[in-house]
Each structure stands twice: as C-alpha cells, then as structure tokens.
C-alpha positions as CSV (number, residue, x, y, z in Angstrom):
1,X,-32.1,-40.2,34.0
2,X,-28.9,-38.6,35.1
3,X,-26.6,-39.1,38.3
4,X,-24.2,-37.5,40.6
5,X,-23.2,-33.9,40.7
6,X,-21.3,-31.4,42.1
7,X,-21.2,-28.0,41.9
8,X,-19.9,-24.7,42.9
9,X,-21.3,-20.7,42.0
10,X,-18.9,-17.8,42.1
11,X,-18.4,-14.0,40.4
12,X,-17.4,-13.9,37.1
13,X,-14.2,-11.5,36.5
14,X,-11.1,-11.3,34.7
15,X,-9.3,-13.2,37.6
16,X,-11.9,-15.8,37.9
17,X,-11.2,-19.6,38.7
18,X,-10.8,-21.8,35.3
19,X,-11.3,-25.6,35.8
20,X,-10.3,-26.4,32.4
21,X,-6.9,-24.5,33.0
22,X,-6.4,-25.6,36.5
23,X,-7.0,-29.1,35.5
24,X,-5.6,-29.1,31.9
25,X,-9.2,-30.1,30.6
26,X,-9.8,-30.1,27.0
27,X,-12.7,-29.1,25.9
28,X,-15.4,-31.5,23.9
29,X,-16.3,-28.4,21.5
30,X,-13.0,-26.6,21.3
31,X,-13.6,-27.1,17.5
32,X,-17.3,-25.5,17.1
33,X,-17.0,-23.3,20.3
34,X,-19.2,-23.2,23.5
35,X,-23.0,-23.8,23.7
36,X,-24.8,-20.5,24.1
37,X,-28.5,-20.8,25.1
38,X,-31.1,-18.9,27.5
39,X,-32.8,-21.3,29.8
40,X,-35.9,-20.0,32.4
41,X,-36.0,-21.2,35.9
42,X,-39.2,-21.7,38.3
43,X,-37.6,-20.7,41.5
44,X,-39.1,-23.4,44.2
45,X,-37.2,-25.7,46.0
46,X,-33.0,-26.3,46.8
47,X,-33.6,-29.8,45.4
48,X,-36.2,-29.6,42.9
49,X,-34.8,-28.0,39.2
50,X,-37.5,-26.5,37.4
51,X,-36.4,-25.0,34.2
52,X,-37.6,-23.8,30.0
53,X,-34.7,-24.7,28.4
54,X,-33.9,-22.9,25.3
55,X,-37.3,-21.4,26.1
56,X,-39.8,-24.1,24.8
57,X,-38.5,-27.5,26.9
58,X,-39.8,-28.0,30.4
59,X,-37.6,-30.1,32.5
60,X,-38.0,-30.8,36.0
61,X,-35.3,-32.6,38.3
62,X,-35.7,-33.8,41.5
63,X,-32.1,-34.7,44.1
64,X,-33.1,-37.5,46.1
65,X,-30.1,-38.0,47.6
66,X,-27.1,-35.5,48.9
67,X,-23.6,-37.3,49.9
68,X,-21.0,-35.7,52.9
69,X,-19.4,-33.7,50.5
70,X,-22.6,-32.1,49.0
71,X,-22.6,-34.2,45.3
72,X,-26.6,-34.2,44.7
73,X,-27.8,-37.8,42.9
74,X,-29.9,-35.3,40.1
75,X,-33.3,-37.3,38.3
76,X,-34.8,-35.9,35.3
77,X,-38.4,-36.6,35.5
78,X,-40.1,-34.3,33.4
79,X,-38.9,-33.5,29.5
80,X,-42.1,-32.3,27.9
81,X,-42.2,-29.3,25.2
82,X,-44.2,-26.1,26.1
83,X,-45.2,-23.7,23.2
84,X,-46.6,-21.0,25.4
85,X,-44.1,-19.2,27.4
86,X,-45.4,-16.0,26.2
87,X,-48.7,-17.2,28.2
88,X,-49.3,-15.4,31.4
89,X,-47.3,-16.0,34.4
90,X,-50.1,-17.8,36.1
91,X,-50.9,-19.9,33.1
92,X,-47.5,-20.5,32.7
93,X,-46.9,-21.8,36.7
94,X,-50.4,-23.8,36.4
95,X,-49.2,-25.7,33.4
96,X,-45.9,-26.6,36.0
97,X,-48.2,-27.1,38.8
98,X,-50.3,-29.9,36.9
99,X,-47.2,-31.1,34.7
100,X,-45.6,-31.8,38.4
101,X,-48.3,-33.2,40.7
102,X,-49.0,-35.9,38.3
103,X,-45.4,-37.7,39.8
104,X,-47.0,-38.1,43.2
105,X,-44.0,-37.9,45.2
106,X,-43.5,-36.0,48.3
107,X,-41.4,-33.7,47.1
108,X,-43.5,-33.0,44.0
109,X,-46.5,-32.6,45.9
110,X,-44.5,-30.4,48.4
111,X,-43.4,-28.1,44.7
112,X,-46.3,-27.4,43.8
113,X,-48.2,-26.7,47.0
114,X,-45.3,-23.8,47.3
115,X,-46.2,-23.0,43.7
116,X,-50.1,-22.5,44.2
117,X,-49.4,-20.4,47.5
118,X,-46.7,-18.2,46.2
119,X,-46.2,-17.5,42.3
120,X,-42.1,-16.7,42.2
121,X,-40.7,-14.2,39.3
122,X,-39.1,-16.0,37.0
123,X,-35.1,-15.9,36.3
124,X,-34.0,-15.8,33.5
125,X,-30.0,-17.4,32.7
126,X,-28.5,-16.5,29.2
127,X,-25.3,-19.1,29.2
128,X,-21.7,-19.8,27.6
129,X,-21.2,-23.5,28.7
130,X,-18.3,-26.0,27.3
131,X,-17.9,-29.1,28.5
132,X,-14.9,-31.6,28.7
133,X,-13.4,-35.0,30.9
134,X,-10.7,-35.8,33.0
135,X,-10.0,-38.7,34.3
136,X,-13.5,-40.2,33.7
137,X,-15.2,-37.5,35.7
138,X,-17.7,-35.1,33.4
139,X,-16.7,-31.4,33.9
140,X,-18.6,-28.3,33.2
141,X,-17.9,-24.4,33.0
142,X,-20.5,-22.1,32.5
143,X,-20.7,-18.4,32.6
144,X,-23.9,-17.1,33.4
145,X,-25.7,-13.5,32.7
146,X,-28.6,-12.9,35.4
147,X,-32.1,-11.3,33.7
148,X,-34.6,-11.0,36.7
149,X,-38.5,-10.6,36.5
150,X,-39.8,-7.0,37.3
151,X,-43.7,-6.6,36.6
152,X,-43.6,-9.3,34.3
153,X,-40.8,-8.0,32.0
154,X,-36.6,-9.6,32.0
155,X,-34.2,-7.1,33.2
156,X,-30.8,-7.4,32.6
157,X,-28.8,-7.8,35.6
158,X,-25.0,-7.0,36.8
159,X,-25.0,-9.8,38.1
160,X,-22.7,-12.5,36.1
161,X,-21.1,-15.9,37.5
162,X,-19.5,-18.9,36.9
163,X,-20.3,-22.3,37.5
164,X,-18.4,-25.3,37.7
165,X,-19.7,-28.6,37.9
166,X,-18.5,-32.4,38.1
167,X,-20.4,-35.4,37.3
168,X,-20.1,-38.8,37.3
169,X,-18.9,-41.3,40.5
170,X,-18.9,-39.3,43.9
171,X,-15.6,-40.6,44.8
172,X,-13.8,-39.4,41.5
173,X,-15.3,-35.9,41.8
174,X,-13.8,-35.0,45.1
175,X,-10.7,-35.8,43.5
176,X,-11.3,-33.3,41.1
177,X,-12.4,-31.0,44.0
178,X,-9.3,-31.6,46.0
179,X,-6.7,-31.3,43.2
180,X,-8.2,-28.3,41.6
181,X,-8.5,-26.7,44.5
182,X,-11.5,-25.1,43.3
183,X,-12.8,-24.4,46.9
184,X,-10.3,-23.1,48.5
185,X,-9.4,-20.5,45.6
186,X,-13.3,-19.2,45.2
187,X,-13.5,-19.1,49.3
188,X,-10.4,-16.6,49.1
189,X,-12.5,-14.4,47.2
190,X,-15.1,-13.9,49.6
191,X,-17.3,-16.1,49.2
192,X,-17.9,-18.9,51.5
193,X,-17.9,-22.1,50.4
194,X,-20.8,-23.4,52.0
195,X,-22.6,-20.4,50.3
196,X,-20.9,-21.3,46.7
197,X,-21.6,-25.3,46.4
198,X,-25.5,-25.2,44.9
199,X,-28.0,-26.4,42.5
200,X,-29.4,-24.3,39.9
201,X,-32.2,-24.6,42.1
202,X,-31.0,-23.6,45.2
203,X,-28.5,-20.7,42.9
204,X,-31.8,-19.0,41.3
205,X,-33.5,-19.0,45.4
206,X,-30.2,-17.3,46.0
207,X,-30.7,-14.1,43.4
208,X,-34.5,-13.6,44.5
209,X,-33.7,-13.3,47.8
210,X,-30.6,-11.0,47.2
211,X,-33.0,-9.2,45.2
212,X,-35.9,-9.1,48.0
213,X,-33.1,-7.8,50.4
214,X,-31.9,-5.1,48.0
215,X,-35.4,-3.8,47.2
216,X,-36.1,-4.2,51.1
217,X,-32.7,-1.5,51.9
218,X,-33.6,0.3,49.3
219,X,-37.6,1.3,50.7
C-alpha cells in the first residue's frame, strides 16, 4: 500500500532548487543524517516501478490512477527478497517476468510482455534522501548519482539530479507546488516542466533513451 505522489527531476548543482529551504521543512533525520542507499531499476513502463532496493528487495508498483496536475495514486504490489542479483541479466528479468505476471492485471501482463520482447540494461541509482512534513503533506529530497549498464557492467555516470517529491492528499500537495514554486524555478533552468514531473519509472526510461541518442550521434 501507499497513495498519492508527486514529483519533479532536475540537475543537481550548486544553485539547485532546495524544498526543505524554500519551504522551511525540517527534516525527520536531521539528527542521524540522510539515508544513503543504491537501489536497481528494470526500466519498463512510465507507470509501472520496478526496482532492487538496497540490492536484494524486489518491489514493483503499479499508478493506476494520474490526477490534472500529474500526482500518480502509487500501489506497491510486489515486496519479495531476491538473493541473486549477481545472476545473469536474463535470469535476473525472468525471475521479474514470473514474479509480475502472477498479478494478472493488464498492466502487469502488458510489463512483462515488453520484458520478454526487449531485455532493458539496468540503471543503477546510488541516493542521498531525507525526508520531512509540512503542513501534513510528506516531502522528499533526494540526490541521485546515475550508473548505467554497458555490456553487463555499472558505469558511473555525470549525470546527477535531484528529486523532489510530495505525498499525501492531492489537494495539499499542489499547495506545496504552488507556494514553493518549485516549477517555475526548475523550468527557468531549462528544463521544461512537463519534461521534469516523473516517476522513477518514467525518470530511468528517460536516461536510456538519452543514452541511445548519445551513442546514436556518436556512430
């Protein structure tokens, strides 16, 4: 189970957008630090989440539903440990494949037809997340180093990002959006917003094809 979310991608710099000092957040862990942890995605589907997190869990979330201002109502369906991500890439997206079809819902079935046709690299997403509240809306910041798969093998990317997410009753979170004005600041830094506000899912679509384009130029 989990519920309503919004959230937004950008390029993490110096000058980057800060929710927690834009909103005057405090943060749960300001006392032990941020979480730091390395999660694995299945690229598939915009609104189907397919992850290892920490390596060794595999989750899979499904959006059923998507509101006029793009908050995504997020189930968890699978939680399941997996002690053999250093299995092959196959046997790893077969274990996913079998794990998934056993929902029997359109969209699974949909997954993991696109998984058996086209085996995607994996991405890997090494992460600095903390976490606070304001005004009974759940906000995240995460920043976010990119590994991509090459022949099997992680390679550390320049690619690094932020991510800002809100959770918790649709209504509430816009306010968040509006009076942080968290789109309109990352949209003046050249990145439109419509191309910002993503999933994890639809974010780790959005670096393979970045990368299919770059490898394409550079042939």
């Amino acid at each position: 189970k989990m519920g309503w979310e919004w959230r937004i991608f950008f390029p993490l710099s110096d000058e980057a957008f800060d929710i927690f000092k834009a909103l005057n957040v405090r943060a749960d862990r300001r006392w032990f630090g941020p979480e730091v942890r390395t999660d694995v995605y299945v690229p598939a589907l915009n609104d189907v989440g397919i992850k290892f997190r920490k390596l060794n869990m595999l989750e899979v979330k499904l959006a059923d539903l998507t509101d006029e201002i793009g908050c995504k109502r997020w189930r968890k369906v699978i939680r399941t440990q997996y002690k053999h991500t250093d299995d092959s890439h196959r046997n790893i997206v077969n274990a996913v494949v079998k794990e998934i079809e056993a929902l029997g819902s359109q969209s699974a079935k949909a997954t993991a037809e696109l998984l058996i046709r086209y085996i995607p690299p994996f991405v890997q997403l090494h992460k600095t997340r903390v976490t606070g509240s304001w005004e009974g809306v759940d906000v995240e910041q995460t920043d976010v180093d990119v590994c991509l798969q090459y022949d099997g093998q992680f390679v550390g990317s320049k690619s690094k990002w932020r991510t800002v997410s809100f959770e918790g009753d649709p209504k509430e979170m816009r306010r968040c959006i509006d009076k942080s004005r968290i789109v309109e600041t990352v949209s003046k830094g050249g990145l439109e917003a419509r191309d910002a506000e993503m999933s994890y899912a639809a974010f780790v679509i959005h670096l393979l094809k970045t990368q299919e384009t770059e490898k394409s130029t550079d042939s």
